[in-house]
C-alpha positions in Angstrom: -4.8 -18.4 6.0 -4.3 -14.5 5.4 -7.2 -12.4 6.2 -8.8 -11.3 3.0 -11.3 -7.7 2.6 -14.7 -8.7 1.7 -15.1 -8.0 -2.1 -15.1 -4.4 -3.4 -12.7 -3.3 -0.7 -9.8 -4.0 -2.2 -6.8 -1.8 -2.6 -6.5 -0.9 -6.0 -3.4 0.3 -6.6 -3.3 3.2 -9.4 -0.9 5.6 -11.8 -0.5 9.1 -11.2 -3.0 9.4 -14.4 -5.6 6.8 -12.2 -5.0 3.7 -14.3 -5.5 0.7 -12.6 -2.2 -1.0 -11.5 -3.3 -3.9 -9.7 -5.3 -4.8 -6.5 -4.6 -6.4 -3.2 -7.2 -8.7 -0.7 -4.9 -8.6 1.9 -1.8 -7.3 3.7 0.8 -9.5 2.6 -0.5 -9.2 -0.9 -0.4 -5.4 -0.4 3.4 -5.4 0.3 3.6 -8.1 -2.8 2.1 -5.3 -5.1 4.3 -2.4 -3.2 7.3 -4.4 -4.2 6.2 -4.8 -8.0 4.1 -2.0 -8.5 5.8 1.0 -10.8 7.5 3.4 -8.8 5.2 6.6 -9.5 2.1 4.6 -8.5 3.9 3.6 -5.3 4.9 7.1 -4.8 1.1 8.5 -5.5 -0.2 6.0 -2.6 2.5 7.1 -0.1 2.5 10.6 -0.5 -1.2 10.6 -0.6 -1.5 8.7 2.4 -3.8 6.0 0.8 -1.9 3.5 2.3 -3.1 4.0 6.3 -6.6 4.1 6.0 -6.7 0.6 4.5 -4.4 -1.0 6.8 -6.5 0.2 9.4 -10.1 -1.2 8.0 -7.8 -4.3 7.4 -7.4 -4.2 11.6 -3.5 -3.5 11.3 -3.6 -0.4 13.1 0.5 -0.2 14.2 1.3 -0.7 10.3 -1.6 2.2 9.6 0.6 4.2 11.8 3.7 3.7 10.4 2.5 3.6 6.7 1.4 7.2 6.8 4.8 8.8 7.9 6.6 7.3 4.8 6.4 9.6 2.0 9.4 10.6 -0.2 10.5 11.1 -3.7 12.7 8.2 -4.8 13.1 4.3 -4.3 13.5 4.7 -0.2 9.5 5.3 0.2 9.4 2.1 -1.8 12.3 0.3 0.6 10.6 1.9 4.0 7.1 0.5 3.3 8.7 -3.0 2.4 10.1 -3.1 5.8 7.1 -2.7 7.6 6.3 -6.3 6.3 8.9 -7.6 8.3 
């Protein structure tokens, strides 16, 4: 079974405008989301970084890492974090 965050960590993924997108409980869920999620919200977490500091409370501290050099403006910031789930 996939580690889960204890409740109230969540990520919560959000607009540009800080509506609520959806949340994840864990790391495969997190990639699940990044794939669905509407591209400016994906965009707000990468370029803002929100991404790392998540992974790392969620012990993945290679994927923190790697997370916060992907930022962009377009589809590949979406295609980059995917393949960090591999």
């Amino acid at each position: 079974m996939e580690k889960e965050c204890q409740p109230g960590k969540e990520f919560v993924f959000r607009t540009p405008d800080g509506k609520e997108a959806g949340r994840a409980r864990s790391v495969p869920e997190l990639f699940a989301r990044i794939k669905s999620a509407p591209l400016p919200c994906v965009l707000y977490h990468a370029n803002g970084r929100h991404f790392s500091p998540w992974l790392e409370m969620m012990g993945e501290h290679i994927l923190s890492i790697k997370a916060k050099a992907i930022y962009g403006t377009d589809e590949k910031v979406r295609a980059s974090l995917l393949r960090l789930s591999k």
